[in-house]
BAVO-175899 format. One line per 2 residues: for each residue y, x, z of C-alpha. Coordinates in nm, 4 decimals. Last residue first. Layout:
BEGIN
Y/X/Z | ... $
//
This chain:
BEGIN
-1.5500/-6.3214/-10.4605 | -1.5519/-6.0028/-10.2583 $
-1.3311/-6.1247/-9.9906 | -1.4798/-6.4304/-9.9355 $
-1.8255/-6.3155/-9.9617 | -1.7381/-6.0584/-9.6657 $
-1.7792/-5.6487/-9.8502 | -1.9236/-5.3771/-9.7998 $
-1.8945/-5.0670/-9.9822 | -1.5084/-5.1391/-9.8804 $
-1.4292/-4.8319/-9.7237 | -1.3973/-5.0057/-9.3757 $
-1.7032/-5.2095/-9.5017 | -1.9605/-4.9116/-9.5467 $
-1.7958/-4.7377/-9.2155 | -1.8561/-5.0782/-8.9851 $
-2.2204/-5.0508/-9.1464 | -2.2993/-4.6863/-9.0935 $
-2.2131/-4.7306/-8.7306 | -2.4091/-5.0463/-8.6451 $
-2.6991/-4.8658/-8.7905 | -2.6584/-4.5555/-8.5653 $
-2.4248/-4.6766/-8.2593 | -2.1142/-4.8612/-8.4159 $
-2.1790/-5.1512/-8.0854 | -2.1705/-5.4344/-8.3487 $
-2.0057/-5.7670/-8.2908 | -1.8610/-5.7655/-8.6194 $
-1.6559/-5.5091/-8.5571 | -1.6767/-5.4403/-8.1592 $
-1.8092/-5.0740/-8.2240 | -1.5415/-4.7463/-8.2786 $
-1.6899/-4.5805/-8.6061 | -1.4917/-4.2526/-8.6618 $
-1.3679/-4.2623/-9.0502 | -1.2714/-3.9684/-9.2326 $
-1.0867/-3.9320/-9.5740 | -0.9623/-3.5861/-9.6067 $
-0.6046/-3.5959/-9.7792 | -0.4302/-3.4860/-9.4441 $
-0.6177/-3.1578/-9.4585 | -0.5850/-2.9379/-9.1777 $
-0.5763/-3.2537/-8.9133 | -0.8789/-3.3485/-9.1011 $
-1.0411/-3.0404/-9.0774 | -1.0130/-2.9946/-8.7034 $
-1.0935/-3.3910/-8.6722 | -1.4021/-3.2902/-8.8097 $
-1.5478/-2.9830/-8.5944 | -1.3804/-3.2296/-8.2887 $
-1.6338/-3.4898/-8.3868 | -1.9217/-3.2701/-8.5057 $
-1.9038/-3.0790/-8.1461 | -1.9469/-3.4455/-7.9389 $
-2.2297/-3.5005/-8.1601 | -2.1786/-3.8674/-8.2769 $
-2.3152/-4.1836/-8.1098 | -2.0273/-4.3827/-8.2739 $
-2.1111/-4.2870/-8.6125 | -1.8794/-4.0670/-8.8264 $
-1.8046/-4.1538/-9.1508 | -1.6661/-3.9786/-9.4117 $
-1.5573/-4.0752/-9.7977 | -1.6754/-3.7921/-9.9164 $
-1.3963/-3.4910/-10.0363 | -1.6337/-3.2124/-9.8617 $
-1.5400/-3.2924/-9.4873 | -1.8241/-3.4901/-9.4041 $
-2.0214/-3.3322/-9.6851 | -2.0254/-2.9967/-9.4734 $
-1.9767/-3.0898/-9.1057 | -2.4034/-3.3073/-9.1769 $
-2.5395/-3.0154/-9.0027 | -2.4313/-3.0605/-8.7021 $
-2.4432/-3.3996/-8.5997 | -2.3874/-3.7847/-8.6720 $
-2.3516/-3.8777/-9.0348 | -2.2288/-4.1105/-9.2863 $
-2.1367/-4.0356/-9.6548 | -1.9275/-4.2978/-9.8502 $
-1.9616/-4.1558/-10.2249 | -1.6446/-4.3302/-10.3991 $
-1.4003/-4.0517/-10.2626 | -1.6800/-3.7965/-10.4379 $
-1.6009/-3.9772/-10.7798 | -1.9329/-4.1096/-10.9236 $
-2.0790/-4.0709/-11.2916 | -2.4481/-4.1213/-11.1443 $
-2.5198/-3.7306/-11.2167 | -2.1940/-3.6285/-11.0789 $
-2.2931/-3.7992/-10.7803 | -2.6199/-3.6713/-10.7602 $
-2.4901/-3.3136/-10.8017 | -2.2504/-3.3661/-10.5398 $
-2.4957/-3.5042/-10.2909 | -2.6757/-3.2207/-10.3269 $
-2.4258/-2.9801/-10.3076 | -2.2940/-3.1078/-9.9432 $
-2.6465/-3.1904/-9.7790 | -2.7299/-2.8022/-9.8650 $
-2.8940/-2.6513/-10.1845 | -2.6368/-2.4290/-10.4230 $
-2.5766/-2.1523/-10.1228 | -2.9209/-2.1616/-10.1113 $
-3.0385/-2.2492/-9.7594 | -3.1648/-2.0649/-9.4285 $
-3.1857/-2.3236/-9.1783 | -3.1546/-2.2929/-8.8064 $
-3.2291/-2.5814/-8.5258 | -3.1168/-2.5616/-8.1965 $
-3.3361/-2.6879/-7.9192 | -3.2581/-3.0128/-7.6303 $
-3.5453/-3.1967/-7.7745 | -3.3466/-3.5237/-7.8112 $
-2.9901/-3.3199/-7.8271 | -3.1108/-3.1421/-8.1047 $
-2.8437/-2.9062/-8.1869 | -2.7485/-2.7388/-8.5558 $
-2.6569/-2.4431/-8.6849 | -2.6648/-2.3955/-9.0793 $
-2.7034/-2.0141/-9.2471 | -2.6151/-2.0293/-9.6018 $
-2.7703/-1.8191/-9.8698 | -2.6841/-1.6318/-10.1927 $
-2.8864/-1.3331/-10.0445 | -2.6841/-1.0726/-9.8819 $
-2.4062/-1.2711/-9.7261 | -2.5092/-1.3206/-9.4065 $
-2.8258/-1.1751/-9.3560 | -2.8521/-0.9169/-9.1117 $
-2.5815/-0.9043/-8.9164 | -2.5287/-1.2963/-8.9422 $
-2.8798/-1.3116/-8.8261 | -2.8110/-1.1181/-8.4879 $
-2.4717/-1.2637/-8.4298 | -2.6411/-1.5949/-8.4446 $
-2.9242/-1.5396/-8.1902 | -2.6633/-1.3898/-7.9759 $
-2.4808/-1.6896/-7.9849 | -2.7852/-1.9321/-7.9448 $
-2.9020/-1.8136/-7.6640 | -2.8735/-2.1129/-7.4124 $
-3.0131/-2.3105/-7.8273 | -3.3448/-2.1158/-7.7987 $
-3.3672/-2.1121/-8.1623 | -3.6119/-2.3037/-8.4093 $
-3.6331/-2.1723/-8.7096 | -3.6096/-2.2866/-9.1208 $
-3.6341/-2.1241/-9.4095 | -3.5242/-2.3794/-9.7198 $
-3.5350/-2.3552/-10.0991 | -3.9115/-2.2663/-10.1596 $
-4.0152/-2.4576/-9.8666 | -4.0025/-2.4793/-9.4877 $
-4.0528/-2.7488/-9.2101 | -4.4217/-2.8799/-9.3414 $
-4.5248/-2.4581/-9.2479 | -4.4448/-2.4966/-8.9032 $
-4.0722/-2.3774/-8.7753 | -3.9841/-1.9749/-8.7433 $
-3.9058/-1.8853/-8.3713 | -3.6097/-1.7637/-8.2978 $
-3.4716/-1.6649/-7.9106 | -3.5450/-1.3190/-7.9906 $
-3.5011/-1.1540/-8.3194 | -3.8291/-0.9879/-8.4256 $
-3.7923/-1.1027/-8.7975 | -3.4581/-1.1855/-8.9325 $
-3.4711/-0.9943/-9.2385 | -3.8528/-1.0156/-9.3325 $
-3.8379/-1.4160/-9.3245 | -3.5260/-1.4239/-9.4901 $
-3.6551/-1.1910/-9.7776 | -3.9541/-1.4561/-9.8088 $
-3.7009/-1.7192/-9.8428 | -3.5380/-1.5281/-10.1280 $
-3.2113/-1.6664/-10.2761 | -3.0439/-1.3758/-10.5056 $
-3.0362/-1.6389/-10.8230 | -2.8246/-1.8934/-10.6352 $
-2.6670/-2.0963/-10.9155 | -2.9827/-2.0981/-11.1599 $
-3.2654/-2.1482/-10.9598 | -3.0993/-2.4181/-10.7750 $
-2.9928/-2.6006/-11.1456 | -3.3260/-2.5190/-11.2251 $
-3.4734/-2.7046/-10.8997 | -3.2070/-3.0258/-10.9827 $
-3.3120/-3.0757/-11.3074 | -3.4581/-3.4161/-11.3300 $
-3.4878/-3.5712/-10.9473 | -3.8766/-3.5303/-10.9037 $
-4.0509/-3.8806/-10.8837 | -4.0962/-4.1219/-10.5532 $
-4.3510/-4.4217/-10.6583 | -4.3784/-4.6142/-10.9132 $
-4.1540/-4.8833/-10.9068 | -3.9014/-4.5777/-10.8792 $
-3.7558/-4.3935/-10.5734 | -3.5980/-4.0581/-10.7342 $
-3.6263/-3.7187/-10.5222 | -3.4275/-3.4691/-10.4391 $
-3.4937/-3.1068/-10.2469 | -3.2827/-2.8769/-10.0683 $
-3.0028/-3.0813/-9.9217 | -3.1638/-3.0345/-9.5414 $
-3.5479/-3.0939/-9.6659 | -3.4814/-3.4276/-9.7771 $
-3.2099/-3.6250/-10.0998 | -3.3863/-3.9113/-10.1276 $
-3.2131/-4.1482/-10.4155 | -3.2821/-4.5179/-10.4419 $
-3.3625/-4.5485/-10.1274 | -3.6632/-4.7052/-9.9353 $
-3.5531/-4.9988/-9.7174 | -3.5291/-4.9228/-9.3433 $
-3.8138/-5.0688/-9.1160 | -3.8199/-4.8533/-8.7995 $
-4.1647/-4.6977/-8.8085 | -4.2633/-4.7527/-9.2305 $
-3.9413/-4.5907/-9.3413 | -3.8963/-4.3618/-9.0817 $
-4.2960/-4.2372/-9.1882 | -4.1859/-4.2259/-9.5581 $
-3.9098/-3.9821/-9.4170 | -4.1813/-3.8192/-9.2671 $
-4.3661/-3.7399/-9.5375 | -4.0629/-3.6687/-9.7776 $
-3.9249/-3.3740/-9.5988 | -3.7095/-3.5341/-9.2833 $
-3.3151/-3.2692/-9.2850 | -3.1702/-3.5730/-9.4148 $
-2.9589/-3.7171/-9.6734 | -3.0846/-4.0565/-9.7910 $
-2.8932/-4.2308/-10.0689 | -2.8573/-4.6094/-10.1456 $
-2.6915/-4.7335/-10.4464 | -2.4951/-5.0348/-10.3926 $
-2.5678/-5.3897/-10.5489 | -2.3960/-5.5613/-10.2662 $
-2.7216/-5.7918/-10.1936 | -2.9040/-5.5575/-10.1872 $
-2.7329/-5.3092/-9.9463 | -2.6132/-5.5935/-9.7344 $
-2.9425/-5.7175/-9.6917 | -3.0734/-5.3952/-9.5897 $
-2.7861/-5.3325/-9.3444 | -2.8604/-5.6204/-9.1868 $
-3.2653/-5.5642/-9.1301 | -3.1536/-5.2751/-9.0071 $
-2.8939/-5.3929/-8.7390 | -3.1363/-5.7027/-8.6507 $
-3.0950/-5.5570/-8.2641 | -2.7924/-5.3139/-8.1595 $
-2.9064/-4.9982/-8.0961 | -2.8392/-4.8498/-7.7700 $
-2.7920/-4.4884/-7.7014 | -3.0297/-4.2041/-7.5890 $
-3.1588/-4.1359/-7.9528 | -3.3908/-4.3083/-8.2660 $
-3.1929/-4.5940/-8.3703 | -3.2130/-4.4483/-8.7568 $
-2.9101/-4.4849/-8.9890 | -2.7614/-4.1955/-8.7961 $
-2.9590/-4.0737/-8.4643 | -3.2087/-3.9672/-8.7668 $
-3.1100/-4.0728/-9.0799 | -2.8320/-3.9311/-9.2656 $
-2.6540/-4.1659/-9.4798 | -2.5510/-4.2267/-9.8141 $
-2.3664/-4.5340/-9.9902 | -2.2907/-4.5019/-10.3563 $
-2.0711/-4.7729/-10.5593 | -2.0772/-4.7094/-10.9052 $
//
């Protein structure tokens, strides 16, 4: 079982300050096919806009989306997307204490956060924006009144398009990391088979979870030296930092997630593979 998963925005997506390389997608769709791999999504999108990436910039639908920040999955079927079979019991189950609504209470009246629409929350995710010039004190504020009272996990993360930070309250058992554990238990995969690819904060946790890592070129400058931190303290940890000029690609986004798919061999030249 050979399992590819990406993040998508600034990741598998062309969608920052950089420049994408053209017919990327369109490659890395035929590659997918035609190498028989499993595709998973891993985003912070819920499954409206992920649909819209889809439909905007072309990608293929996955096999597996796993949205909402690692806190809800869903199956791609001929019939449209279906709930991923035990996943919000399995939640339920491992992080009992979770309580978005206890969250909500907790951290009120902090300043610098401001709680995100409606579309950006759910039963297993509470999620702020945070005036990212404040963001320490922000922190220190929720950590004092949170951390560690409610099965959750409190993920930082900068959006260097709209220039604000971006908090989510998960269960402990819900983040990119867990998720794409449970699916690859589920498919009967070994973690160092799962190539995961990523570019910013909040993808740290399954980049240096036992994944096969990549890192695109257009990276967060604080992912990159988060990683190589954990690397360096764990020689075993599998990490790949895509560079450009393979195949004529620039390893921005697309480009990225492709030189990483054949450095771990997802990917393969017909020659090679046959």
């Amino acid at each position: 079982m050979r399992i590819l998963a990406t993040d998508l925005d600034r990741t598998l997506l062309p969608n920052g300050r950089w420049t994408a390389d053209a017919g990327a997608i369109d490659l890395f769709n035929e590659l997918t096919d035609r190498h028989g791999v499993l595709v998973v999504y891993v985003t912070g999108r819920n499954l409206n806009l992920a649909e819209r990436a889809i439909g905007e910039y072309g990608i293929r639908h996955p096999h597996v989306l796993i949205g909402d920040v690692g806190t809800s999955i869903r199956r791609y079927t001929p019939g449209g997307w279906e709930p991923y079979q035990g996943w919000d019991a399995h939640v339920q189950r491992t992080s009992p204490r979770w309580d978005p609504d206890a969250v909500r209470r907790a951290v009120a009246g902090i300043e610098g956060l401001t709680e995100q629409e409606r579309e950006h929350c759910g039963p297993f995710k509470q999620s702020y924006y945070v005036e990212h010039d404040r963001n320490e004190a922000v922190l220190k504020a929720v950590n004092e009144r949170v951390k560690g009272r409610l099965d959750e996990v409190i993920v930082y993360s900068f959006d260097s398009q709209s220039g604000q930070g971006l908090l989510d309250f998960l269960p402990q058992s819900a983040t990119k990391q867990t998720a794409l554990e449970y699916v690859a238990a589920d498919m009967g995969a070994n973690k160092a088979d799962v190539v995961f690819c990523g570019d910013s904060g909040n993808d740290v946790f399954p980049l240096t979870a036992g994944f096969s890592g990549v890192l695109v070129r257009n990276a967060d400058d604080q992912l990159v030296a988060s990683v190589r931190e954990a690397a360096d303290a764990n020689p075993e940890l599998k990490v790949y930092f895509a560079q450009g000029g393979f195949k004529g690609l620039n390893g921005f986004y697309t480009s990225g997630v492709i030189e990483g798919a054949y450095h771990y061999g997802i990917f393969r030249d017909d020659a090679a593979a046959g």
